[in-house]
N, C-alpha and C positions, 0 to 999 in steps of 0.2 A: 504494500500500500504506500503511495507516496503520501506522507503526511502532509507534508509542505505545499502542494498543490490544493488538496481536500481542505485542510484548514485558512489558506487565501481564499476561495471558492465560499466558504462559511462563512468566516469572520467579514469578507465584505459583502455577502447578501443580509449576513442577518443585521450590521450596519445600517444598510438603506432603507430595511423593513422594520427597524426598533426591536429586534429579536433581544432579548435580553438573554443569556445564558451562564451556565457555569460549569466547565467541564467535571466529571465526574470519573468515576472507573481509572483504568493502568493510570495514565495520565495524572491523575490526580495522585494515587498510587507513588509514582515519582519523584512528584515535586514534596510529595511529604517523609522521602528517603528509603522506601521500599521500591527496588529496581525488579523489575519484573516486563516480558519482553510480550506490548501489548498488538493485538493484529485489527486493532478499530478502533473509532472516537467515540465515547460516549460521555453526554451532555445532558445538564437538565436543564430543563426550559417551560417558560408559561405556560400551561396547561391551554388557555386559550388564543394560542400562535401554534397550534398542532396542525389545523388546517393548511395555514400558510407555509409550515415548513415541508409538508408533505406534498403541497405545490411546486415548492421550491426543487425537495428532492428530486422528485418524479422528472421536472423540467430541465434535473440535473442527467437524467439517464440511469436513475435509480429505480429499482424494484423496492416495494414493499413487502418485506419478511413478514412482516407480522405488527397488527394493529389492533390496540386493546384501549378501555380507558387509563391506563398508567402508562403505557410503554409503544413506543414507534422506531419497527427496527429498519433499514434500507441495507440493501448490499448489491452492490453495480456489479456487470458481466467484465465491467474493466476494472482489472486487478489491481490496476495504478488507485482507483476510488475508492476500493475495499468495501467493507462495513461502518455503518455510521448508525448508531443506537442513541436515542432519544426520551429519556424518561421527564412525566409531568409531572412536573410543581403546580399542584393547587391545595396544598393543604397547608396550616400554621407553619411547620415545621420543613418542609420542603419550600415553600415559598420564602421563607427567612433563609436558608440557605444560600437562594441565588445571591438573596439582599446583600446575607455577609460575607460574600465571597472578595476574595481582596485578587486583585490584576496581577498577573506573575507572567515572568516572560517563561519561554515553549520555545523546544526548538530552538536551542543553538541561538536563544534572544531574536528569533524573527518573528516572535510574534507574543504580543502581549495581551491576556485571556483572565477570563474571573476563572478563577478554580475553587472547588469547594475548600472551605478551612477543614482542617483534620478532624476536630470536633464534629464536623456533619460529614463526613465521610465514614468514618466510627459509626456515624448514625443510620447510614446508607448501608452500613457491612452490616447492622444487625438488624436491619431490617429483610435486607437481603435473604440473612440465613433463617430467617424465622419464615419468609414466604416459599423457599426452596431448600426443604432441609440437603438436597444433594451437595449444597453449594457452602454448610454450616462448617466442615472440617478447615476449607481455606479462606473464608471469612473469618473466623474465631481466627487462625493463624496470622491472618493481617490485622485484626484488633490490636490484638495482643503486641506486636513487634510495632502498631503505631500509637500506642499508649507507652510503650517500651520507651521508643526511640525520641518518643516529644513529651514525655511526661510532665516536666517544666514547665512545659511554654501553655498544656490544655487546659481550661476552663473544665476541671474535671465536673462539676456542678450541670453540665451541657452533656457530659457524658455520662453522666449519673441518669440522667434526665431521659435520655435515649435509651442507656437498659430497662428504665423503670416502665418506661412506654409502655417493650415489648414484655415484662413479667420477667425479666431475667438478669437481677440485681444481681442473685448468688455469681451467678459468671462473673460480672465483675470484681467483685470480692475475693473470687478465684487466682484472677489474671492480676490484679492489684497483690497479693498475697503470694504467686507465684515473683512474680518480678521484684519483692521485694519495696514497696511504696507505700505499702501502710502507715 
């Protein structure tokens, strides 16, 4: 996938269209010091800009994978375009995420992007593993090594707050207890 092509192409339609976004997934992944080798973009975005971005896609030469009320996946026949996954922000907690997202440059500083803060990313990973237990072994794994690795710097109160959501404090208290931060 050429990233650098695919996110030119993004960042200046969803520009002209007031697309508001915040990268999410590997990408986020990254910038918050877990290196892991990602083969798509995934973004979260206004719940109600779903229509326009799916215009966009499609006008891009994208297929729609799959379309639900949460989630809009695309993946082009041209390999250079790859996969591009689209998750909605319309709720409290997803919608503040885009808010708090702070701009970080991508990509070798070509390109400067809201990305989730680690705090709602944490919140994304357990969200994640609580709707798809296949996905809970390497979700919990990345929790854990980005509460590890940013302990310092998280508003653990946010992260408190996202276990408590899904009913699963004890994990916390685990991984917090495990790493040593009590």
């Amino acid at each position: 996938m050429d990233f650098v092509r695919v996110f030119k192409f993004l960042i200046e339609k969803f520009k002209q269209k007031k697309i508001d976004f915040a990268l999410i997934g590997g990408f986020a992944l990254y910038n918050a010091g877990i290196n892991r080798a990602t083969q798509d973009i995934d973004m979260l975005i206004p719940k109600e800009k779903a229509e326009e971005v799916k215009k966009l896609m499609v006008a891009q030469g994208y297929k729609i994978l799959y379309d639900s009320e949460d989630v809009l996946n695309f993946i082009s026949s041209d390999s250079e375009l790859g996969r591009v996954d689209f998750v909605f922000a319309y709720r409290k907690y997803a919608c503040g995420m885009i808010r708090r997202a702070p701009l970080k440059e991508i990509l070798k500083n070509r390109f400067k992007v809201k990305i989730v803060k680690i705090e709602d990313l944490i919140g994304l990973k357990i969200q994640s593993s609580s709707n798809d237990p296949r996905r809970y072994h390497q979700d919990m794994n990345d929790i854990e090594s980005l509460i590890e690795n940013n302990y310092k710097a998280l508003n653990m109160k946010l992260v408190k707050e996202y276990f408590d959501l899904f009913e699963r404090e004890r994990e916390l208290t685990s991984i917090l207890k495990r790493i040593k931060k009590c």
